[in-house]
C-alpha positions as CSV (number, residue, x, y, z in Angstrom):
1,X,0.0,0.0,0.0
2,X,1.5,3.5,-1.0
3,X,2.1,6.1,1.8
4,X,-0.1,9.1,1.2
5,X,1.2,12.1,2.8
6,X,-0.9,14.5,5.2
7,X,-0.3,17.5,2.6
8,X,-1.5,15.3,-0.5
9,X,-4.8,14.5,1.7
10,X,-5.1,18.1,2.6
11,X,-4.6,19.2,-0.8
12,X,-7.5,16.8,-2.1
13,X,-9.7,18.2,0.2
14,X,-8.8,21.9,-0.3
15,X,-9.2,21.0,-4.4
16,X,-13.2,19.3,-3.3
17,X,-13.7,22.4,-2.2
18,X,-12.4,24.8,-4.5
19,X,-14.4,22.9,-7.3
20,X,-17.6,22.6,-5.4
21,X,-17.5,26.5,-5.0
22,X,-16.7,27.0,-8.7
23,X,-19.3,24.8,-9.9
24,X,-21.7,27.0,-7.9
25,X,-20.7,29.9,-9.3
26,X,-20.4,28.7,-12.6
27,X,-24.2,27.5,-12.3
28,X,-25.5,30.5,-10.9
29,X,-23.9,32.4,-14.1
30,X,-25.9,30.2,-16.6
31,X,-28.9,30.8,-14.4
32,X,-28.9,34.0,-15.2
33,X,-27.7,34.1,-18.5
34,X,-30.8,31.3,-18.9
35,X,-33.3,34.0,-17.7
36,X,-32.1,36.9,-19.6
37,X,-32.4,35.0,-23.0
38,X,-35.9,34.0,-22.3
39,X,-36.4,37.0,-21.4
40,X,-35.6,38.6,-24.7
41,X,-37.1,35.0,-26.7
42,X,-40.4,36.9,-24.8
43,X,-39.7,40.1,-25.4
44,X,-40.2,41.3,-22.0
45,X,-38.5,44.3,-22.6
46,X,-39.0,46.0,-18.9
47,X,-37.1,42.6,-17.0
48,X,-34.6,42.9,-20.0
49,X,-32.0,46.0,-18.6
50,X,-32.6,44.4,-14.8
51,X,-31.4,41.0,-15.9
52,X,-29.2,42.1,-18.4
53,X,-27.3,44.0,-15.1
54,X,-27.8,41.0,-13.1
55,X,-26.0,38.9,-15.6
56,X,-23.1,41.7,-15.9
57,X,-22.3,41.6,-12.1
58,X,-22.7,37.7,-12.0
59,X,-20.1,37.7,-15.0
60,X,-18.0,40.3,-13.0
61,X,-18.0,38.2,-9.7
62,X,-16.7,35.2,-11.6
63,X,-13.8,36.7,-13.1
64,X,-13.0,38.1,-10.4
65,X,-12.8,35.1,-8.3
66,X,-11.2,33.3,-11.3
67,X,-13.9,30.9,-12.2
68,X,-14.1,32.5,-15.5
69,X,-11.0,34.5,-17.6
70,X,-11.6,38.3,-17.6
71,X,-12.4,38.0,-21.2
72,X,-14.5,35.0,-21.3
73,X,-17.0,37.1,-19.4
74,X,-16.2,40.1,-21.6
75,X,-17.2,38.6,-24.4
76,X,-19.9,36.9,-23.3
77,X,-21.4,40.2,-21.5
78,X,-20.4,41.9,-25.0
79,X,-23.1,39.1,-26.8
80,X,-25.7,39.2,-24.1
81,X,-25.8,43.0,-24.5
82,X,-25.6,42.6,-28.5
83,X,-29.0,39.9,-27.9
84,X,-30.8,42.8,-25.6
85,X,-30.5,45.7,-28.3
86,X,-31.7,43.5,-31.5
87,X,-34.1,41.5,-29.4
88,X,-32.6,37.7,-30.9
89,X,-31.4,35.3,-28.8
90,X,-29.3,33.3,-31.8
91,X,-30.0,29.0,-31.9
């Protein structure tokens, strides 16, 4: 039976919960990014600039915690925005 060393257990669990926290994050993103498109599939354009900021802060927070790269969110916070002014969510 290999040894396992205290810092390679400690390191699995720090990585559990590093990706459990990510995955949240990551989730709650495409929850929101779900809402706004339906939003604008509905053209509900009143819940369209509250979402569309919703979506913009959720991207913000995950870059900043480095779940997603700076410009990942950029770009998709550039498309989301380009979906809200034409009112298309593309297939």
């Amino acid at each position: 039976m290999p040894v396992v060393h205290k810092s390679a257990l400690k390191a699995v669990r720090q990585s559990e919960k590093r990706r459990a926290r990510n995955r949240a994050v990551q989730s709650g993103v495409k929850h929101v990014i779900k809402k706004l498109q339906t939003a604008v599939e509905d053209k509900k354009t009143d819940d369209q600039a509250a979402l569309l900021r919703e979506a913009a802060r959720a991207l913000q927070r995950a870059a900043s915690k480095g779940v997603l790269h700076r410009n990942t969110a950029s770009r998709k916070l550039s498309r989301l925005t380009a979906q809200v002014r034409k009112g298309v969510v593309p297939a």
